[in-house]
C-alpha positions in Angstrom: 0.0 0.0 0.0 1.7 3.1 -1.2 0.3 5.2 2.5 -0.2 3.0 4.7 -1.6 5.6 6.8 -4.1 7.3 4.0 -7.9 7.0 5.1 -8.9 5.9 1.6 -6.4 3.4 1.1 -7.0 1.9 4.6 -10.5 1.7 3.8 -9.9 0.4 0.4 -7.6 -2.5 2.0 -10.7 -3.9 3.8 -13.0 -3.9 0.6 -12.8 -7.4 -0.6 -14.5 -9.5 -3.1 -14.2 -12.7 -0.9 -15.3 -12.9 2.3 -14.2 -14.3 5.8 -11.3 -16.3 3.9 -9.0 -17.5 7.0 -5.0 -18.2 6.8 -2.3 -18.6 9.4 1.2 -18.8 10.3 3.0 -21.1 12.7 6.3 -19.8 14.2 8.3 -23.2 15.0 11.3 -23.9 16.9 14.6 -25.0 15.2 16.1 -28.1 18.0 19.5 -29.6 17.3 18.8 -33.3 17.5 21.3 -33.7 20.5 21.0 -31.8 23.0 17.2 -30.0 22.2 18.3 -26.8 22.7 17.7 -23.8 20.0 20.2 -23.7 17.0 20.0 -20.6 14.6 19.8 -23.1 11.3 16.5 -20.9 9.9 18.8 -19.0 7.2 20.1 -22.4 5.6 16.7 -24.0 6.0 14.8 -21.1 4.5 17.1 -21.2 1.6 17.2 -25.2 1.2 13.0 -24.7 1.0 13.1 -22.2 -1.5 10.0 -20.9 -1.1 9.1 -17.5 -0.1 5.1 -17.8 -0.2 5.5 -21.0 2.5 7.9 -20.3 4.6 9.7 -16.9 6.1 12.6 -16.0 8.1 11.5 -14.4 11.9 13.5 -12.4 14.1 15.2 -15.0 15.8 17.1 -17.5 13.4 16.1 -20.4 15.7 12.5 -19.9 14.5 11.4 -21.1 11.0 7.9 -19.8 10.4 5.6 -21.6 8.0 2.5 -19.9 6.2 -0.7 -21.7 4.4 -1.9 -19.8 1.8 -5.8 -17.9 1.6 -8.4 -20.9 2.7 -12.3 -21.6 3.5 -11.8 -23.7 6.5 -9.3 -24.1 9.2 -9.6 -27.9 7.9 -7.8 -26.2 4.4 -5.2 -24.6 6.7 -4.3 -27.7 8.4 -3.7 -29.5 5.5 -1.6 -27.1 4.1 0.4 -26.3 7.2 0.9 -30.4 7.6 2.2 -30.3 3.8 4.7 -27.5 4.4 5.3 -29.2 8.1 6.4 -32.3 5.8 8.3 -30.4 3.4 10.5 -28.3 5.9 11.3 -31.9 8.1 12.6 -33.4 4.9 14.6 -30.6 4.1 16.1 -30.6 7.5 17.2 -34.3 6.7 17.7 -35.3 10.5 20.1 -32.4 11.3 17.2 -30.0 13.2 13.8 -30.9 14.5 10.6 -29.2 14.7 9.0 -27.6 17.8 5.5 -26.2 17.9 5.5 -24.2 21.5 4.9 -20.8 23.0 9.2 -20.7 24.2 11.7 -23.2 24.3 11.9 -24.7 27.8 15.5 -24.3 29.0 17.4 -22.1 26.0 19.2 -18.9 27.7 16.7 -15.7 27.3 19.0 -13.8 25.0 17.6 -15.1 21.4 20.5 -14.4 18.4 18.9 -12.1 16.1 19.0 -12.4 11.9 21.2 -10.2 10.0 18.9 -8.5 8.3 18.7 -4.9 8.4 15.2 -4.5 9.7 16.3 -7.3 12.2 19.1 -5.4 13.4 17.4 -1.9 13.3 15.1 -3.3 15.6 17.7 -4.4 18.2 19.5 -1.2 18.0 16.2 0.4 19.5 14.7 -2.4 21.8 18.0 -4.3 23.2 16.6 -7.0 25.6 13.4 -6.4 25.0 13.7 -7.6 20.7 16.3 -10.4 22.5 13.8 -11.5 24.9 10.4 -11.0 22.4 12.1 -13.2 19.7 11.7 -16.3 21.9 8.1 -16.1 22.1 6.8 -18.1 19.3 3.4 -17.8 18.3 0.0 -18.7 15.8 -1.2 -15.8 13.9 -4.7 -16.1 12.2 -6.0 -13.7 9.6 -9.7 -13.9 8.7 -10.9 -11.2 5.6 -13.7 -9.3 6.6 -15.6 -7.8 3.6 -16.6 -4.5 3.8 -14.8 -1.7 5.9 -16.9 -0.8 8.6 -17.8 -4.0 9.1 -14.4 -5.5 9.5 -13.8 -2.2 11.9 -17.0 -3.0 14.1 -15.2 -7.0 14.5 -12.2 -5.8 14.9 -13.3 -3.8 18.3 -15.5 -6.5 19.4 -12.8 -9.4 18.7 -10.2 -8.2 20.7 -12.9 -9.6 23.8 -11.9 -13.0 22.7 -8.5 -12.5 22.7 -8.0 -13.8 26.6 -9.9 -17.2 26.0 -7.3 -18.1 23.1 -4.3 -17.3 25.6 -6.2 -19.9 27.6 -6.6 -22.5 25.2 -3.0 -22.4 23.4 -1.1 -21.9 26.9 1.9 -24.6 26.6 4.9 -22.9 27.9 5.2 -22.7 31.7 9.2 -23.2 31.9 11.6 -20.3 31.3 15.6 -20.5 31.2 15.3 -24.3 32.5 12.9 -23.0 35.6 9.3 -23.2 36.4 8.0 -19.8 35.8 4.7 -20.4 37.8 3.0 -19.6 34.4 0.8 -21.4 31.7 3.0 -19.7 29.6 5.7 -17.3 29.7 5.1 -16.2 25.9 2.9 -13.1 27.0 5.9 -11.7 29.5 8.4 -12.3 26.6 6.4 -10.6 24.0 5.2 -7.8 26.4 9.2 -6.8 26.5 8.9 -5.0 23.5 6.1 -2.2 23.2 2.5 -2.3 21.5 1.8 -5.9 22.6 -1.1 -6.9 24.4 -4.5 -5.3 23.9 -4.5 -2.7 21.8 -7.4 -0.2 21.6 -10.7 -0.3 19.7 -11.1 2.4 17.0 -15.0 3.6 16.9 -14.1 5.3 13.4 -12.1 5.1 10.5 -10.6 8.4 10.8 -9.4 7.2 14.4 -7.5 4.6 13.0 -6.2 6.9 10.3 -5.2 9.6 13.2 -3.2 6.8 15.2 -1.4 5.4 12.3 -0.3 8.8 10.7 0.7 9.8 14.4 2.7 7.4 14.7 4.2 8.1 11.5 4.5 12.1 11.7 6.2 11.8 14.7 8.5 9.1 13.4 7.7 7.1 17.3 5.7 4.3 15.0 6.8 4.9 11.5 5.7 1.2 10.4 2.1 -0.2 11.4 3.6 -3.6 11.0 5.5 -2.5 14.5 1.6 -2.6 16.2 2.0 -6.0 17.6 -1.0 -6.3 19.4 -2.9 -9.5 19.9 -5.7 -8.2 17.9 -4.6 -6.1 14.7 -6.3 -4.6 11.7 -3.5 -5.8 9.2 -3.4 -3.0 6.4 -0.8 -4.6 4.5 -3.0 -8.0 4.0 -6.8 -6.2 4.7 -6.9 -9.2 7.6 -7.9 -8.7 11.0 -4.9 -10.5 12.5 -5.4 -13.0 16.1 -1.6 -13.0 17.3 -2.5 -14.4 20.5 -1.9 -18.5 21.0 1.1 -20.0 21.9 2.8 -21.7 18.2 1.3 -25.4 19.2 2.7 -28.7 18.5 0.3 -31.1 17.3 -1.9 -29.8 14.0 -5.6 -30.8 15.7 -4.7 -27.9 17.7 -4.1 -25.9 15.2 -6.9 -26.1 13.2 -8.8 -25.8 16.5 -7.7 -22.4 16.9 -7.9 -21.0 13.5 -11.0 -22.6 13.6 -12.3 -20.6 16.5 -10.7 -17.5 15.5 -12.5 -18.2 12.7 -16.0 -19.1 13.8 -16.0 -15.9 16.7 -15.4 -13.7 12.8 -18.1 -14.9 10.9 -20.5 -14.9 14.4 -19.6 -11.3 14.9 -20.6 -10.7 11.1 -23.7 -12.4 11.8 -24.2 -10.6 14.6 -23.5 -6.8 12.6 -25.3 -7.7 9.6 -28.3 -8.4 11.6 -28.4 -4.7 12.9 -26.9 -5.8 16.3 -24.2 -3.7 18.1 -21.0 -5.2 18.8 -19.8 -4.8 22.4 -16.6 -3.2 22.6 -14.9 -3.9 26.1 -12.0 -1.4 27.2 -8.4 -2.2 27.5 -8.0 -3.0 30.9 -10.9 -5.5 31.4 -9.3 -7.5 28.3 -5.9 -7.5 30.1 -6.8 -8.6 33.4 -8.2 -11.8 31.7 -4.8 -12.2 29.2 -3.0 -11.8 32.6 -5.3 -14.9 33.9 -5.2 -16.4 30.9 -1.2 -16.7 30.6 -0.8 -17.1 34.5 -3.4 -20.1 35.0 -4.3 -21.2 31.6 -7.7 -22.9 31.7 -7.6 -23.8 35.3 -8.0 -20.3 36.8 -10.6 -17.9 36.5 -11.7 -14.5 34.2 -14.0 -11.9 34.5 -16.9 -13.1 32.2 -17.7 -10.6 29.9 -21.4 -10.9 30.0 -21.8 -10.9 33.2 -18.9 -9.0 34.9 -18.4 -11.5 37.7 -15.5 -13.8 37.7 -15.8 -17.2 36.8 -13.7 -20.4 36.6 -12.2 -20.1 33.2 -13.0 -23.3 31.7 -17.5 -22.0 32.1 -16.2 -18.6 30.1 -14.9 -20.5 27.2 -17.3 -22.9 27.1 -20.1 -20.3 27.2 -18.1 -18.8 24.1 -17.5 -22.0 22.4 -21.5 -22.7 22.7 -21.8 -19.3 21.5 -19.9 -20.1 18.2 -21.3 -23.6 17.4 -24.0 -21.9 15.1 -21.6 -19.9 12.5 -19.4 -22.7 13.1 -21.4 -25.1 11.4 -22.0 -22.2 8.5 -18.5 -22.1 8.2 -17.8 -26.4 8.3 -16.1 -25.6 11.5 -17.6 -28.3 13.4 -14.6 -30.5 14.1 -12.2 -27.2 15.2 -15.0 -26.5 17.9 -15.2 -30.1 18.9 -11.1 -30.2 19.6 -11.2 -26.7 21.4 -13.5 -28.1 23.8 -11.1 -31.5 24.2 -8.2 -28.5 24.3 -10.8 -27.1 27.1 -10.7 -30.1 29.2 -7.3 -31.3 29.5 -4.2 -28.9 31.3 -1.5 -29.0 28.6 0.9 -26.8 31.1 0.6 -29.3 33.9 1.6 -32.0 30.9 4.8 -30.1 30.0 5.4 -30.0 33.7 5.1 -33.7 34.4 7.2 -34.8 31.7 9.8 -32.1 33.0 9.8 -33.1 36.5 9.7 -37.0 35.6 12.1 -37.1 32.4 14.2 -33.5 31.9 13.3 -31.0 29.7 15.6 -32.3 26.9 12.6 -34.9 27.0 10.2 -32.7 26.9 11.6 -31.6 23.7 12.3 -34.5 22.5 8.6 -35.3 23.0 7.4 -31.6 21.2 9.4 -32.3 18.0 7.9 -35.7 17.6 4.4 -34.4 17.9 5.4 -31.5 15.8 6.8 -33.5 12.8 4.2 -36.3 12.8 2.3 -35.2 9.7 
């Protein structure tokens, strides 16, 4: 987009043909086969895969991160994530394995950083905080909302949902080889660098335009791509962008993210087109439940958005997911809600923990990569 910050062009970014098409990307770990701990192999790998529309480099060069292209379904993203997990294992022919998880469980929190200009521009201005940030690995999900006001309205009411995905993906409770207390520790690393977290709702277009071309005038934000909250309007893809969950290692769980992400879209669309108003929650409501969300996964409690009252956290998200199961089935979402609520049940934090008491964290690892490759 040649202005990134132009009111027209924004709005014109968010006029598509298609509507609520869904796609992700999976930031995965890059293990040396010995010991499990990180190795910076992405630059070789990236270049053995030779291709730029599946695959990218991250900030970190122990991080491969692989993309599936514009889908219908979450089911369409999973099988094109699994085709590109395949891809990138064979390519690694035994000499790195794959890890889907929020951080790696024992590396020192000082991630190398790429070469690349913009890579090293940004550690010139954050220091620890771009060190500590590129260990957090994450799942990104971009639904296409058609019609600009619309995909505004969703935008402000999606960020409300952010917390329960937190909740759901949290796999990542060790730190530096230590317990960190947490159901995962990718929220404190990615909250090192600024504009993470909750960012704000937008009741207008031309508050959105203001913010960006602040940001931009002033020179403190000249990038929107640098706005790395959990819940974005993406003006480079026209996408609202989910960039909450923890990365995850096993594709069911994948797909029953995306898919949720995706279904909560097309039931706020519903919900607009209809003539309903979307609730729009402030920040600090939404934070207090990421906070919950990363310190006690689904076994802890949030403040229940309908009701302002806390709640254990496993009734919230199942209130959502019941919520969902109508535009789910519109969308063939069906199976993704049925695995979140299996995802719902079980405590994959206490998991990581009792394979790390009983067998080492190397094990752990060990065990991540072969759930991560078998596709």
């Amino acid at each position: 987009m040649e202005n990134e910050s132009d009111g027209e062009a924004l709005r014109a970014a968010f006029d598509h043909r298609v509507d609520l098409t869904v796609a992700a990307e999976e930031e995965l770990l890059l293990l040396d086969p010995r010991t499990f701990d990180l190795t910076p192999a992405a630059p070789g790998l990236f270049l053995d895969l030779d291709d730029p529309e599946g695959y990218r480099q991250e900030i970190s060069p122990a991080q491969l991160e692989i993309v599936s292209g514009v889908c219908t379904s979450s089911a369409e993203v999973r099988s094109q994530l699994a085709e590109r997990r395949r891809r990138a294992v064979a390519a690694a022919r035994g000499d790195l394995r794959l890890a889907g998880v929020g951080a790696h469980p024992f590396a020192l929190p000082w991630s190398e950083i790429g070469t690349a200009p913009r890579y090293t521009a940004l550690l010139a201005e954050h220091q620890l905080g771009v060190r500590l940030g590129a260990l957090a690995a994450g799942l990104h999900v971009h639904v296409a909302v058609r019609g600009p006001d619309r995909a505004l309205a969703v935008h402000n009411a999606l960020r409300t949902v952010v917390p329960a995905l937190v909740a759901l993906s949290a796999n990542a409770p060790y730190i530096a080889g230590i317990d960190s207390g947490l159901a995962t520790v990718r929220c404190t690393l990615a909250d090192a660098l600024p504009r993470h977290g909750t960012g704000p709702a937008f009741p207008t277009w031309d508050d959105f335009e203001r913010a960006l071309r602040w940001g931009r005038d002033t020179g403190a934000v000249p990038d929107p791509s640098r706005l790395w909250w959990d819940c974005r309007l993406n003006v480079r893809t026209g996408t609202i962008e989910v960039r909450a969950p923890d990365a995850q290692a096993q594709l069911d769980d994948v797909q029953a993210l995306v898919g949720v992400v995706h279904a909560a879209v097309a039931d706020l669309c519903e919900r607009h087109d209809a003539g309903e108003p979307l609730p729009v929650q402030d920040v600090m409501p939404i934070e207090e439940n990421r906070w919950r969300a990363a310190r006690y996964g689904v076994e802890g409690e949030m403040v229940d958005p309908q009701t302002d009252r806390l709640r254990p956290t496993r009734e919230v998200i199942g209130a959502l997911l019941d919520r969902l199961e109508t535009a789910a089935n519109r969308r063939g979402e069906d199976a993704a809600i049925g695995r979140a609520r299996v995802m719902l049940e079980r405590d994959a934090p206490g998991e990581h923990r009792a394979v790390g008491e009983s067998r080492g964290l190397p094990a752990l690892c060990r065990m991540l990569a072969d759930r991560t490759e078998a596709v």
